[in-house]
Wavefront OBJ file of the C-alpha trace (Angstrom):
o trace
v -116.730 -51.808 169.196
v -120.514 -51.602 168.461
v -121.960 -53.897 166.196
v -121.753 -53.305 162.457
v -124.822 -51.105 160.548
v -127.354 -53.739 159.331
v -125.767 -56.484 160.946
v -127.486 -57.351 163.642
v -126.288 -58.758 167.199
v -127.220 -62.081 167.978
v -127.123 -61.105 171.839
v -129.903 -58.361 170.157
v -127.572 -55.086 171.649
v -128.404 -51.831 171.345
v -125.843 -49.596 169.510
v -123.836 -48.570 172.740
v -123.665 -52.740 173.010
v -125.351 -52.530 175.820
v -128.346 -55.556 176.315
v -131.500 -54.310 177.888
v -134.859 -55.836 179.444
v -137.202 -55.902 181.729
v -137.703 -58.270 184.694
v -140.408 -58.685 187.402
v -138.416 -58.926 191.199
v -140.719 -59.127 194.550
v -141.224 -55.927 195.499
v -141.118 -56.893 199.567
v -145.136 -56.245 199.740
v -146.097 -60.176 198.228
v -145.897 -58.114 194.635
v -144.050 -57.873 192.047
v -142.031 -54.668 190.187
v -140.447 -54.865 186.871
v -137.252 -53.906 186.983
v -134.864 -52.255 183.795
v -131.731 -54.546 183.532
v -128.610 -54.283 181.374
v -125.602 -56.207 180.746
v -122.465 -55.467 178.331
v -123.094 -57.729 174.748
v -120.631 -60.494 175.217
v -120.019 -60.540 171.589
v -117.346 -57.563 172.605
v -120.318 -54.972 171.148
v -119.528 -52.894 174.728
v -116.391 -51.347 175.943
v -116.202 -53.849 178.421
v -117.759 -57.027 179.257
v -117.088 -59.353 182.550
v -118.985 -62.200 184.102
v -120.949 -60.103 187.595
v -119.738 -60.770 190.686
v -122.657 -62.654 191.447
v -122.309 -64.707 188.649
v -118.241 -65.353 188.755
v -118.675 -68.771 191.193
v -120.879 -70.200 188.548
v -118.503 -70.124 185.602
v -117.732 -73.375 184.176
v -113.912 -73.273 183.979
v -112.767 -71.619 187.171
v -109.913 -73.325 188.932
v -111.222 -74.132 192.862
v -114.947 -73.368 192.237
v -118.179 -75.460 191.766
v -120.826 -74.437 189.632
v -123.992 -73.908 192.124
v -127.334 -72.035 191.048
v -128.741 -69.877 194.154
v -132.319 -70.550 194.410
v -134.783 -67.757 193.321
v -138.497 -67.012 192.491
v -138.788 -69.444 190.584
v -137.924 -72.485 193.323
v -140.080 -70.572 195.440
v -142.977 -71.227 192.512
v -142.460 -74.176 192.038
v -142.589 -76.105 195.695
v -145.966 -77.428 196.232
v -147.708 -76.492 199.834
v -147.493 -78.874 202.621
v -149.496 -82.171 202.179
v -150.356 -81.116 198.424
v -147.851 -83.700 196.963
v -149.570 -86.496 198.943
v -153.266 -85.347 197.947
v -152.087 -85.427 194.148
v -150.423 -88.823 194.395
v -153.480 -90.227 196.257
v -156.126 -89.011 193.448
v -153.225 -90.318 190.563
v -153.725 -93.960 191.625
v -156.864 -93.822 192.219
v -157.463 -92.510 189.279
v -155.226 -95.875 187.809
v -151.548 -94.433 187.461
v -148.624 -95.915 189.275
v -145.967 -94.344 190.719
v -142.519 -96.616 191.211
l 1 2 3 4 5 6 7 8 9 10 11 12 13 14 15 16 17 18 19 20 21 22 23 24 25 26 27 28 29 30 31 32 33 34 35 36 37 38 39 40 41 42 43 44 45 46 47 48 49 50 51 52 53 54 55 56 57 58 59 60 61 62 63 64 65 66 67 68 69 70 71 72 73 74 75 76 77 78 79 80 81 82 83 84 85 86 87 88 89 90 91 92 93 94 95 96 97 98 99 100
C-alpha cells in the first residue's frame, strides 16, 4: 500500500514505495561511478519488502547466524599506508602527547 497523500514516509518513498538514491561504487579503473539504487520502503509502502540476500546473515535475530559487516570502500579509506601510523605517533610525542 503506498503511503497516504500528504503524509509523508519517514523512509522518504516515492509513491510506488519504492526508496531511491544514488551511490558512488569503484568503477574497476581507480574511479568512481554513481550508481541508481532502490530498495522496497520497509514501512510496507511497496508490494513487497525483504531483507537482500546479501544482507540476510547480518540480521539481528536469525537463529544460527552472527552479525558480521563485509568490509567495503570505506575500510579501504580509512587504513593508513605502511609506516604512516608510526610517522604520526613519532611527531604526536614530540610534539608533547602521550599515547598509553
Amino acid at each position: 500500500m503506498p503511503p497516504e497523500p500528504g503524509v509523508p514516509c519517514p523512509h522518504h518513498c516515492g509513491r510506488d514505495g519504492m526508496i531511491r538514491w544514488q551511490q558512488p561504487r569503484p568503477d574497476g579503473d581507480g574511479g568512481t561511478v554513481l550508481v541508481d539504487m532502490e530498495l522496497p520502503c520497509p514501512a510496507g509502502h511497496a508490494a513487497h519488502w525483504r531483507h537482500p540476500a546479501a544482507e540476510r546473515s547480518r540480521v539481528v535475530g536469525v537463529p544460527g547466524t552472527v552479525p558480521t559487516r563485509a568490509p567495503g570502500v570505506t575500510d579501504v579509506a580509512n587504513q593508513l599506508p605502511d609506516g604512516l601510523a608510526e610517522i604520526l605517533t613519532d611527531l604526536y610525542r614530540r610534539a608533547g602527547g602521550k599515547i598509553d
